[in-house]
C-alpha positions as YAML, in Angstrom:
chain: A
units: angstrom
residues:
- id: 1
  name: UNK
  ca: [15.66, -70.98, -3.30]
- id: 2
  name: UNK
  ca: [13.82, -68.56, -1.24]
- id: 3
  name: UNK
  ca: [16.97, -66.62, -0.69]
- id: 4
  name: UNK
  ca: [17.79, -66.35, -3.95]
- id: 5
  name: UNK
  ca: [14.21, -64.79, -4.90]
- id: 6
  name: UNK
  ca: [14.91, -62.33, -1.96]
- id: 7
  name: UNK
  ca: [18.24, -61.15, -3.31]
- id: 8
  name: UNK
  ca: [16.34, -60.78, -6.55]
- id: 9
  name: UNK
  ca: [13.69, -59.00, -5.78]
- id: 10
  name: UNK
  ca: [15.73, -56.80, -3.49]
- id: 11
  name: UNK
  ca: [17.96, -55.83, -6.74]
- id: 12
  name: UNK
  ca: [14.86, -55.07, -8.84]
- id: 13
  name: UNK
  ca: [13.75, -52.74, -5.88]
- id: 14
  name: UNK
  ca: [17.40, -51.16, -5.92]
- id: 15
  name: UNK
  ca: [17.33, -50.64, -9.88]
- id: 16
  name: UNK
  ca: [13.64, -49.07, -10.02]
- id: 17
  name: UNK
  ca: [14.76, -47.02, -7.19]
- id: 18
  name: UNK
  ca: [17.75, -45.49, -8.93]
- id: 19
  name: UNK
  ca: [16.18, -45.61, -11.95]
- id: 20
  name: UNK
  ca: [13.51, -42.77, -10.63]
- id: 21
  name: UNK
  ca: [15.85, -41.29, -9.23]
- id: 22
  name: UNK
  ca: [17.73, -40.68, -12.23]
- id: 23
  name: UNK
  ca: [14.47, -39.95, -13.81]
- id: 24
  name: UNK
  ca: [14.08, -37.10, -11.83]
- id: 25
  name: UNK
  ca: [17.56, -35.83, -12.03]
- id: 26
  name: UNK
  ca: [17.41, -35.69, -15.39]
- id: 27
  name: UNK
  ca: [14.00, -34.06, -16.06]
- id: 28
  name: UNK
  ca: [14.63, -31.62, -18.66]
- id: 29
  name: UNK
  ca: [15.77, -27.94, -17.69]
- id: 30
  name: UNK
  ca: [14.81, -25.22, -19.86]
- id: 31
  name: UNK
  ca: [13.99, -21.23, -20.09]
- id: 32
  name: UNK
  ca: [11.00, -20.14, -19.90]
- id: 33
  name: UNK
  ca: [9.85, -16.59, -19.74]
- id: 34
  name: UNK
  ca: [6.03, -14.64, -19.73]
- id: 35
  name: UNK
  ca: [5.83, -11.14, -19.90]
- id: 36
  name: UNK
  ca: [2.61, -9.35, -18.83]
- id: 37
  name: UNK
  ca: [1.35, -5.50, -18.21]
- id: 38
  name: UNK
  ca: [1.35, -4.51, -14.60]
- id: 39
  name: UNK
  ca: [2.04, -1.93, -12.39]
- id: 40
  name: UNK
  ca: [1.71, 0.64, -15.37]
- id: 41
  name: UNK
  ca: [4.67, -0.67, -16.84]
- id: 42
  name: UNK
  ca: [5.50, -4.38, -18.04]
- id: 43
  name: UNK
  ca: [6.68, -7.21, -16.16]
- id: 44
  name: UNK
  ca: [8.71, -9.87, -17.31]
- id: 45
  name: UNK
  ca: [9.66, -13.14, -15.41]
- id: 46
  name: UNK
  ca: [12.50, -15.59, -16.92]
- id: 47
  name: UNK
  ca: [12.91, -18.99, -14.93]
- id: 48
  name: UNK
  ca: [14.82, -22.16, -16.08]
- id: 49
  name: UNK
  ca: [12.81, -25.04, -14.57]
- id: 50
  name: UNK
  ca: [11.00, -28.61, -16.11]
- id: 51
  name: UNK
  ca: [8.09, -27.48, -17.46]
- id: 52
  name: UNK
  ca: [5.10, -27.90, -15.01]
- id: 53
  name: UNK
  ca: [7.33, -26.79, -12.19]
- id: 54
  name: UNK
  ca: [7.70, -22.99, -14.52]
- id: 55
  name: UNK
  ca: [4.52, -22.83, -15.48]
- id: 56
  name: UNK
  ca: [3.78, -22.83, -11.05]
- id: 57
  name: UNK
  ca: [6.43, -20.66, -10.48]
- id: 58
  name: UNK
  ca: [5.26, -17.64, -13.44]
- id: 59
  name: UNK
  ca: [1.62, -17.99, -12.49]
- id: 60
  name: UNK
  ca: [2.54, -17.59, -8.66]
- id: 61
  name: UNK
  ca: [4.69, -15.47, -8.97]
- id: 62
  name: UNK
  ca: [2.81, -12.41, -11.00]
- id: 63
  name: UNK
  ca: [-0.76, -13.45, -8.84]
- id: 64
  name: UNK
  ca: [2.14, -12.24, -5.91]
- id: 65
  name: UNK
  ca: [2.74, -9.04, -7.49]
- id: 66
  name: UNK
  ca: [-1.15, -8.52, -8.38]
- id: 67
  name: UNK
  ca: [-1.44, -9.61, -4.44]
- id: 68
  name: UNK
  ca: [1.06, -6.38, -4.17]
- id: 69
  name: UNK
  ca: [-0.39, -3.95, -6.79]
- id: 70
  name: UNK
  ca: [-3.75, -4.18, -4.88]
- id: 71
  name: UNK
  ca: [-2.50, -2.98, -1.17]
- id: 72
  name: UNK
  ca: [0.35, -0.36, -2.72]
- id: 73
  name: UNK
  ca: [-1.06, 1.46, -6.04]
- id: 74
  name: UNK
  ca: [-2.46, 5.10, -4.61]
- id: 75
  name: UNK
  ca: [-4.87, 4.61, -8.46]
- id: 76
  name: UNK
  ca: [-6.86, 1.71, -6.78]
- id: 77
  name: UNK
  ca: [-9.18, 3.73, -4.95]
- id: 78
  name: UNK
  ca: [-9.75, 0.36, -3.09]
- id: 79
  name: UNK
  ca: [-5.89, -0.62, -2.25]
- id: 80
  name: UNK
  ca: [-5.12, 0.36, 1.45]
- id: 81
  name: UNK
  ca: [-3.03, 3.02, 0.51]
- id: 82
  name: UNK
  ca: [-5.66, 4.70, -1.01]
- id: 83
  name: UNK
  ca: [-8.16, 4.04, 1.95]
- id: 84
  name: UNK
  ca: [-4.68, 5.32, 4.18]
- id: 85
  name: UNK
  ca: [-4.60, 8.49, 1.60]
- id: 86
  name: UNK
  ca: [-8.73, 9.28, 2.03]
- id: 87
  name: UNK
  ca: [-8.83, 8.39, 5.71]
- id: 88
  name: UNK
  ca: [-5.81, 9.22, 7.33]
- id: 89
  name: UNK
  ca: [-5.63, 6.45, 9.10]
- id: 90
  name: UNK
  ca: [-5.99, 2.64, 8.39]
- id: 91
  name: UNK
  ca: [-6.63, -0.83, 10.99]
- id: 92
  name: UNK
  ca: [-5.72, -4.06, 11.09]
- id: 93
  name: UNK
  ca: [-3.04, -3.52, 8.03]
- id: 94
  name: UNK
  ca: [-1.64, -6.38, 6.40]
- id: 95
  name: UNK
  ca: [1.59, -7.48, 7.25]
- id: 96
  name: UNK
  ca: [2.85, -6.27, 3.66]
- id: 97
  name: UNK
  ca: [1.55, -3.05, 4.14]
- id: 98
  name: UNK
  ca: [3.27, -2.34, 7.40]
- id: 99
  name: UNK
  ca: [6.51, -3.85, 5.79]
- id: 100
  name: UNK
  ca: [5.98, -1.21, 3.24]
- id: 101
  name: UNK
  ca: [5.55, 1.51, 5.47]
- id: 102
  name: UNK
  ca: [8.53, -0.02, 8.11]
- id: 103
  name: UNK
  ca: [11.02, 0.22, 5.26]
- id: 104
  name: UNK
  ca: [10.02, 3.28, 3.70]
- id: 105
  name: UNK
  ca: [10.23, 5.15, 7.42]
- id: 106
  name: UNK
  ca: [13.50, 3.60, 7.66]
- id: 107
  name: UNK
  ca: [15.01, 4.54, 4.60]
- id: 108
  name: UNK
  ca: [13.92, 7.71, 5.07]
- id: 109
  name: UNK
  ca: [15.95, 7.87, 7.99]
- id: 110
  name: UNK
  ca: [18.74, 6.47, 6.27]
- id: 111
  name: UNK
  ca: [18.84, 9.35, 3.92]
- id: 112
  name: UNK
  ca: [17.67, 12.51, 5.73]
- id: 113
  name: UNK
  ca: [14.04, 12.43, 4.34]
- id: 114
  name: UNK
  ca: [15.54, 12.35, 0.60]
- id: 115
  name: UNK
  ca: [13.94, 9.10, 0.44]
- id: 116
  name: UNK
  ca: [10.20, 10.22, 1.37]
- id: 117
  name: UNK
  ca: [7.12, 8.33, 0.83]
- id: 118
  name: UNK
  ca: [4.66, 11.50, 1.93]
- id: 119
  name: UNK
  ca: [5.81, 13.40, -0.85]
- id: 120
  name: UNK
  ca: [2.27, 12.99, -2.13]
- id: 121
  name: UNK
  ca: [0.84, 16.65, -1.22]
- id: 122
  name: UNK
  ca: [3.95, 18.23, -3.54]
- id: 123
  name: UNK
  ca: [3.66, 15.41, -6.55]
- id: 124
  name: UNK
  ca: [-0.57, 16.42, -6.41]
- id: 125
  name: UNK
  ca: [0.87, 20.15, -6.70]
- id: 126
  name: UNK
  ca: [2.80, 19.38, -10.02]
- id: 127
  name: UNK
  ca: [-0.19, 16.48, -11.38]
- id: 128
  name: UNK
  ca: [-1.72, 17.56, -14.63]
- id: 129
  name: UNK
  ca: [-5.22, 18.65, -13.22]
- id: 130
  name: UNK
  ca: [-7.93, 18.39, -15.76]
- id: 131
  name: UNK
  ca: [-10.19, 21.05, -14.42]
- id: 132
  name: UNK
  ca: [-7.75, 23.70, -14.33]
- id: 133
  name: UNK
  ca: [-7.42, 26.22, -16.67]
- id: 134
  name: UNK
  ca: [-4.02, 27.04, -15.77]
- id: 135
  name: UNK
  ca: [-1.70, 24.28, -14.86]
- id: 136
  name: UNK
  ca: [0.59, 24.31, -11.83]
- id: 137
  name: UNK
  ca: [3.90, 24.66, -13.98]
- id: 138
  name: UNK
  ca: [2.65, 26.86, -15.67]
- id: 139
  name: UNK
  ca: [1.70, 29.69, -12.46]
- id: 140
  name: UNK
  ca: [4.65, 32.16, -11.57]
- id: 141
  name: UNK
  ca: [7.63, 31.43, -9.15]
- id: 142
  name: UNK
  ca: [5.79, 33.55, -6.55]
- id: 143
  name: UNK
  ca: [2.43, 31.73, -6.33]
- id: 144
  name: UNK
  ca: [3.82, 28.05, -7.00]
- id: 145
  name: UNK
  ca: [6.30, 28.59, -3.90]
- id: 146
  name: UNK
  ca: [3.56, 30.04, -1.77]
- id: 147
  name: UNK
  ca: [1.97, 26.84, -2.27]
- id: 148
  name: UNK
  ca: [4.69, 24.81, -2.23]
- id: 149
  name: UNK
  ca: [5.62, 26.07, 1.53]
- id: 150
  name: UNK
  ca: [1.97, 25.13, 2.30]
- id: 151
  name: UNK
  ca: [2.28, 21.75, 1.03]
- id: 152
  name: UNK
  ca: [6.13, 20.89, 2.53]
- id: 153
  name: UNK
  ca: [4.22, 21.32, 6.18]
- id: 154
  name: UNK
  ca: [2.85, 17.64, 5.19]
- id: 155
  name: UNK
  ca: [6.27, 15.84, 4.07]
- id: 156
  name: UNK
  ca: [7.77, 14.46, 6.78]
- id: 157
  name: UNK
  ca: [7.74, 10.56, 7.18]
- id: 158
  name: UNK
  ca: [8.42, 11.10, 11.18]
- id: 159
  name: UNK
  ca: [4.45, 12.44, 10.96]
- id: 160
  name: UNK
  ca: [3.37, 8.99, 10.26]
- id: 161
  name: UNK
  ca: [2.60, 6.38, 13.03]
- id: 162
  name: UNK
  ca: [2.99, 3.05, 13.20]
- id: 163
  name: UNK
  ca: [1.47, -0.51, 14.92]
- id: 164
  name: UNK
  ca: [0.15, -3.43, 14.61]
- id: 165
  name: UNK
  ca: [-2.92, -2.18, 14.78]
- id: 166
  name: UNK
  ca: [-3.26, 0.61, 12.87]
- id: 167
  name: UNK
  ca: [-1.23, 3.24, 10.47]
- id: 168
  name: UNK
  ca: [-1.97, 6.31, 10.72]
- id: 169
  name: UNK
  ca: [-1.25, 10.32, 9.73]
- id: 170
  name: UNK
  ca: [-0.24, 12.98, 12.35]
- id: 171
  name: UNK
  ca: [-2.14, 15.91, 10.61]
- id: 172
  name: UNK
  ca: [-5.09, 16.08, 7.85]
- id: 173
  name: UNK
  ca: [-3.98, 16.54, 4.54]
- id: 174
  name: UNK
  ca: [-1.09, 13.86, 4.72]
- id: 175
  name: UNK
  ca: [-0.83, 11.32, 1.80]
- id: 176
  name: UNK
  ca: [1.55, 8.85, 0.68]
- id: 177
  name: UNK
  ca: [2.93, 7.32, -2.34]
- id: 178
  name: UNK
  ca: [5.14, 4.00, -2.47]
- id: 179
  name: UNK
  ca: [5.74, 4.74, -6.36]
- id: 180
  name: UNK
  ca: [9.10, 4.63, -5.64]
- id: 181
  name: UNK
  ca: [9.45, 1.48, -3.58]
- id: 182
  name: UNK
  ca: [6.54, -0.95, -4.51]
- id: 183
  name: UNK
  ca: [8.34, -2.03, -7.41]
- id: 184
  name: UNK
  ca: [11.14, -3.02, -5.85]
- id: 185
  name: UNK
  ca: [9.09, -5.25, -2.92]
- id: 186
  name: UNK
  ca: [6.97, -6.79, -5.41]
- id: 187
  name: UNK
  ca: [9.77, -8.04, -7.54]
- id: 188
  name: UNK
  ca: [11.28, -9.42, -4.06]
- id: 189
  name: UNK
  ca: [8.12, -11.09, -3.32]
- id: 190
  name: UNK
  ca: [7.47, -12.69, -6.87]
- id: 191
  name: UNK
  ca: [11.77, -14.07, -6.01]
- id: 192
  name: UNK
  ca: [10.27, -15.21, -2.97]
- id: 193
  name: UNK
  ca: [6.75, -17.12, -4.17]
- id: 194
  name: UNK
  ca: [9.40, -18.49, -7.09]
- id: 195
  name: UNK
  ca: [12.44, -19.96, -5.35]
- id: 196
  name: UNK
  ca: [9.60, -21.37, -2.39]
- id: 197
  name: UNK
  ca: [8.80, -23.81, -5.37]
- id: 198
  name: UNK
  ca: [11.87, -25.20, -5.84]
- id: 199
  name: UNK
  ca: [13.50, -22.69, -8.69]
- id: 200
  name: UNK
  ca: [16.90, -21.95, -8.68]
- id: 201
  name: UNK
  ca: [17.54, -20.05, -11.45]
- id: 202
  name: UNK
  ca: [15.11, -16.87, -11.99]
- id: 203
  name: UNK
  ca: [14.76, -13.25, -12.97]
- id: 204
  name: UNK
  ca: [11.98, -11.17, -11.98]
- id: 205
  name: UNK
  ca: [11.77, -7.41, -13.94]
- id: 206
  name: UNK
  ca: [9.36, -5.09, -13.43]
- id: 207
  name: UNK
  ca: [9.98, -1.80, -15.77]
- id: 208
  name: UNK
  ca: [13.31, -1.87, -14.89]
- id: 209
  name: UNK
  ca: [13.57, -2.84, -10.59]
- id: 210
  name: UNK
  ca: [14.91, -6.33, -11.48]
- id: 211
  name: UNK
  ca: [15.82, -9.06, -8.78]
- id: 212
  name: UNK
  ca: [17.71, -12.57, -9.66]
- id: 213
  name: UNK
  ca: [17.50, -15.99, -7.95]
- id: 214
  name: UNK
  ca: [20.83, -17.55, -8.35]
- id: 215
  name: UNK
  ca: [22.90, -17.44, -11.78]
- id: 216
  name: UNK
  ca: [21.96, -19.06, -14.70]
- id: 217
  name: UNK
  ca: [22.47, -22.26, -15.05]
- id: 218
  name: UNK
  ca: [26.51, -23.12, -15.53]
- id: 219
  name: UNK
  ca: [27.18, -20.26, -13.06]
- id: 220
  name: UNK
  ca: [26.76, -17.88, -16.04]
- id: 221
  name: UNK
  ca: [25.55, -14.53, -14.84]
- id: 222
  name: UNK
  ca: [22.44, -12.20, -15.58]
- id: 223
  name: UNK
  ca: [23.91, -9.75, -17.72]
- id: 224
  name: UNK
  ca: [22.09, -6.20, -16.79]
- id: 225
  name: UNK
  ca: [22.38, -2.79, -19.46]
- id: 226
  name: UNK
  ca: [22.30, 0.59, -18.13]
- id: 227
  name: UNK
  ca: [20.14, 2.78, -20.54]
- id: 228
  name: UNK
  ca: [21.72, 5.89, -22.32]
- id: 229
  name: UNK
  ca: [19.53, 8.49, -21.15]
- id: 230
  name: UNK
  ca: [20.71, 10.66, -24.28]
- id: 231
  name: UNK
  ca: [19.32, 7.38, -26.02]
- id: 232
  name: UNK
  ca: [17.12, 4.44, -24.84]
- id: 233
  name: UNK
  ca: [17.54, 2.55, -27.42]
- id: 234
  name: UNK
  ca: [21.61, 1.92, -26.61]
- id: 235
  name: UNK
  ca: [23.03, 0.92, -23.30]
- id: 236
  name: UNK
  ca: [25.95, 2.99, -21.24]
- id: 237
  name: UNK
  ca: [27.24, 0.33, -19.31]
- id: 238
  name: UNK
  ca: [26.48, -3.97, -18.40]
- id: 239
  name: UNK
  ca: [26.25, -5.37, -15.08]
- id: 240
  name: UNK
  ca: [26.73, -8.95, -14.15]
- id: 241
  name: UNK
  ca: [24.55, -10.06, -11.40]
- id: 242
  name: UNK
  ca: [23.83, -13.07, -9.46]
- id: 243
  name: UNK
  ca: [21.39, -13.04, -6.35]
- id: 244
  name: UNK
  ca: [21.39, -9.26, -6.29]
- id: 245
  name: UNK
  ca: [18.76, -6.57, -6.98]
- id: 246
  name: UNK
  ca: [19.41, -3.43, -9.77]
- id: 247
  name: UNK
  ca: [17.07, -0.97, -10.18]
- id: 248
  name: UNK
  ca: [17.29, 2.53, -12.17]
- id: 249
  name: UNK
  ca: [15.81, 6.11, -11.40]
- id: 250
  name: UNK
  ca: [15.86, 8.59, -14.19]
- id: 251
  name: UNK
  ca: [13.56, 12.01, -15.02]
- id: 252
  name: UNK
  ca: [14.35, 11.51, -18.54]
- id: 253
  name: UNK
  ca: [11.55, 8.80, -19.47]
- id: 254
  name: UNK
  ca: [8.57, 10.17, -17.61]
- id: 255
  name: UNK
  ca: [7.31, 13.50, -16.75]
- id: 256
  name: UNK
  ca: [4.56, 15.49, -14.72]
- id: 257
  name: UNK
  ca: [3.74, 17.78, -17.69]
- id: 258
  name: UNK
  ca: [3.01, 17.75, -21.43]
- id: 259
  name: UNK
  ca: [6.43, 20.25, -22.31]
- id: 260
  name: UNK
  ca: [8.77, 17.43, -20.46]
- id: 261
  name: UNK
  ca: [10.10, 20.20, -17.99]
- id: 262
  name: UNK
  ca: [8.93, 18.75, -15.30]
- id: 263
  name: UNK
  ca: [10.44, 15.48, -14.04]
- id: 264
  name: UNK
  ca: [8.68, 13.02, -11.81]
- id: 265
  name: UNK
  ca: [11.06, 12.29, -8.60]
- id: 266
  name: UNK
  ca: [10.94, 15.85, -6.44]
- id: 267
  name: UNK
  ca: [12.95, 17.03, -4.08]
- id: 268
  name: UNK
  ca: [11.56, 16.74, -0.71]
- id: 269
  name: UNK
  ca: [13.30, 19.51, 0.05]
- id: 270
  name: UNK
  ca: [12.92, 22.37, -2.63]
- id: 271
  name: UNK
  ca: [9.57, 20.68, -3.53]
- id: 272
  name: UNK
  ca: [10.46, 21.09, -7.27]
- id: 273
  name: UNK
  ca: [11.70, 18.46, -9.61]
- id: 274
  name: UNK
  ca: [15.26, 17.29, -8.23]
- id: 275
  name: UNK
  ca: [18.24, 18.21, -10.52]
- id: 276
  name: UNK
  ca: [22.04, 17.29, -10.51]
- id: 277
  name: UNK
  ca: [21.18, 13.91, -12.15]
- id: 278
  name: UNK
  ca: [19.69, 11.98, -15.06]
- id: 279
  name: UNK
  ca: [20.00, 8.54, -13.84]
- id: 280
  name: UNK
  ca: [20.77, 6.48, -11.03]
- id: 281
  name: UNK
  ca: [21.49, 2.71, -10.83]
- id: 282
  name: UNK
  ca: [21.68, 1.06, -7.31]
- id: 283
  name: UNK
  ca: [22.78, -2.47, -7.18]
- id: 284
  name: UNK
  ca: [21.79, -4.00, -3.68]
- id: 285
  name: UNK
  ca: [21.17, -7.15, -1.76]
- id: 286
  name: UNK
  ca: [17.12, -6.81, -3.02]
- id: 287
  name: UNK
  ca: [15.03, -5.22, -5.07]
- id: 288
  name: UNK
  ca: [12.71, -2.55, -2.19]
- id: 289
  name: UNK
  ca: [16.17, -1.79, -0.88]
- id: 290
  name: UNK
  ca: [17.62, -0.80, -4.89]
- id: 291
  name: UNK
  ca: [14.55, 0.92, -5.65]
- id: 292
  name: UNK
  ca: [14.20, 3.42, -2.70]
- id: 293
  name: UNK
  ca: [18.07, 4.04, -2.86]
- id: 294
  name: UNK
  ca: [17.81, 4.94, -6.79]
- id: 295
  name: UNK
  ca: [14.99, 7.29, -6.03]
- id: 296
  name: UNK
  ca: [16.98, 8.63, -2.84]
- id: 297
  name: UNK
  ca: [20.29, 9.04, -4.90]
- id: 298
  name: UNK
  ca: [19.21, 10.49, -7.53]
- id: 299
  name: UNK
  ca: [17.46, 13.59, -5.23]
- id: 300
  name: UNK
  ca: [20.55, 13.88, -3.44]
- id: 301
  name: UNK
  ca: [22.68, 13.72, -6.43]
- id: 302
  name: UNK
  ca: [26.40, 12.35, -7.32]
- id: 303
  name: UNK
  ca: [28.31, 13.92, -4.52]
- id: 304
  name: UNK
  ca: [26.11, 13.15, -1.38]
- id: 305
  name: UNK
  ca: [24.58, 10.52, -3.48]
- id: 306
  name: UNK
  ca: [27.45, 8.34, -3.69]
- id: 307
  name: UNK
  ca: [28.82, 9.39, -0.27]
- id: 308
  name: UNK
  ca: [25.91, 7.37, 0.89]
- id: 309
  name: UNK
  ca: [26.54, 4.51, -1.56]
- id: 310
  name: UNK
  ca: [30.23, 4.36, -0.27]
- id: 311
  name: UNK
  ca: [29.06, 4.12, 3.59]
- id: 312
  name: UNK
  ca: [26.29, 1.62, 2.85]
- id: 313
  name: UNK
  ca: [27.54, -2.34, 3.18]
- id: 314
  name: UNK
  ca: [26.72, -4.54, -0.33]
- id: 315
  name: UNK
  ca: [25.38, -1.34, -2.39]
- id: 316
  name: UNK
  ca: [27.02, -0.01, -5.28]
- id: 317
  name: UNK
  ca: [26.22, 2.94, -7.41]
- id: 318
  name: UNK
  ca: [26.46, 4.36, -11.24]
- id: 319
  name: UNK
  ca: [25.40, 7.84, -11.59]
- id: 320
  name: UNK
  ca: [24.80, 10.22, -14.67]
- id: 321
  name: UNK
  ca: [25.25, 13.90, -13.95]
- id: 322
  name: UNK
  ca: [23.88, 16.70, -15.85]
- id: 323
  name: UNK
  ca: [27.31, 17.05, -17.51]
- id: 324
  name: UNK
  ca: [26.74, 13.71, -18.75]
- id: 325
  name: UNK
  ca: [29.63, 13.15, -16.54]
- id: 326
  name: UNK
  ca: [29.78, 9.00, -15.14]
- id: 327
  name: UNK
  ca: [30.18, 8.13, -11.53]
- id: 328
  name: UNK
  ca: [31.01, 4.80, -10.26]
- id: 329
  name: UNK
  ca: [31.27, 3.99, -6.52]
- id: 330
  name: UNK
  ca: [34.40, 2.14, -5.63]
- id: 331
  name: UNK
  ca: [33.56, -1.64, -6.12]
- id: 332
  name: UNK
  ca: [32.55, -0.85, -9.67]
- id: 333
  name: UNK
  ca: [35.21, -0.79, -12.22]
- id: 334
  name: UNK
  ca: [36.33, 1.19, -14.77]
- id: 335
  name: UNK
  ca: [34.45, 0.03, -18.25]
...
């Protein structure tokens, strides 16, 4: 008799064992999405999860990206690039702000300074001052180059140096932007905070630097346009992505002055607004990687630009000419 209760009892165990377990497996799935405004643009997060475990995951994952905003945005007088900017020097950074400043250094190694975070002394050139009564664009050749020269003694990203420690700038007058890669890092970290909770289906897209955990469920992929930069509201081209990074550079949405004649990605280089191109789409193992190589590509334009592309393991490349003319690197196909 007491054997039989045993055997009984360890059945009902068994069955309200697999019955939770079942329970769980079959909590329900869905897609849930929140878009909010950051980072001077808007951010949108999609992730297919139960419900409490999405509603973690989008809160987490855009407090990471405010977490972001507030050590890389040069307008937050208080961010440490700002106190890097007004100091010339910084101590104790945070371990994302020497990441930041590791990768940038890096890629602009990769692409012979084309890629340049100290940019900043040329982009404050071209800046719409307020005070002025004649604006920078609007000076002669003569004068703007004179002070261009001055200003391209402060570019260089091998003028900035690194540790543990402390980040600091070579010579007074240095400044730094991470416009051009911040995006990309915080839509990589937001991936991070989302899949750490379990997720394994998510989009993270931040004015266009987008990064994607997994598929969708079924396998399907994320299906990614390619703005026409004749016309925004229509796409050129579709990407299918899973676990990969896209991100877009263009002059053709914003620019430094009220006439639209001056783009906002410069040429390290010439110190002027960089020409050649009107978009470039980088698709790449993450999003800090995309977004520095779309910035990068675009200044070196579609010959050297995709020369890099082509050499470069996992990355692949559309660009837009100024002929309107469409070039795909060679593990993109033919539309």
């Amino acid at each position: 008799m007491k054997k039989s209760c045993k055997v009984v009892a360890c059945f009902s165990a068994l069955f309200m064992l697999l019955s939770a377990s079942f329970s769980c497996l079959s909590a329900p799935m869905s897609r849930y999405e929140e878009t909010r405004d950051m980072m001077d643009t808007y951010v949108q997060i999609i992730v297919y999860a139960d419900e409490a475990t999405a509603e973690e995951a989008l809160d987490a994952a855009f407090d990471r990206i405010e977490e972001v905003v507030a050590i890389a945005s040069r307008f937050d007088e208080d961010s440490e690039v700002s106190m890097l900017n007004r100091d010339g020097s910084i101590q104790n950074p945070s371990d994302e702000m020497l990441e930041l400043i590791e990768m940038s250094i890096e890629y602009s190694e990769l692409t012979e300074g084309y890629f340049d975070i100290t940019v900043l002394p040329l982009l404050n050139l071209w800046s719409y001052d307020p005070t002025a009564t004649v604006q920078f664009w609007e000076l002669d050749s003569a004068t703007q180059q004179a002070a261009i020269d001055d200003a391209k003694l402060l570019v260089g990203s091998d003028m900035i140096t690194v540790s543990a420690s402390e980040i600091s700038f070579d010579l007074d007058g240095m400044g730094i932007t991470l416009d051009a890669i911040a995006k990309g890092y915080a839509v990589d970290e937001a991936i991070k905070v989302i899949e750490s909770l379990g997720v394994k289906y998510a989009l993270v897209n931040a004015g266009g630097d987008i990064n994607t955990l997994g598929s969708k469920p079924k396998g399907v992929p994320w299906a990614i346009p390619v703005v026409n930069p004749d016309d925004t509201s229509q796409s050129l081209a579709g990407f299918e992505i899973v676990n990969k990074a896209i991100a877009t550079s263009g002059n053709y949405m914003r620019y430094l002055d009220d006439e639209a004649s001056v783009g906002h990605i410069l040429n390290p280089e010439t110190g002027r607004s960089a020409t050649g191109t009107i978009s470039s789409t980088i698709i790449a193992q993450n999003g800090a990687k995309a977004d520095a190589l779309a910035t990068a590509v675009f200044v070196m334009g579609p010959i050297d630009g995709m020369a890099l592309v082509e050499a470069l393991d996992g990355v692949e490349a559309l660009i837009v000419d100024d002929d309107r003319v469409i070039h795909r690197s060679s593990g993109i196909p033919e539309s």
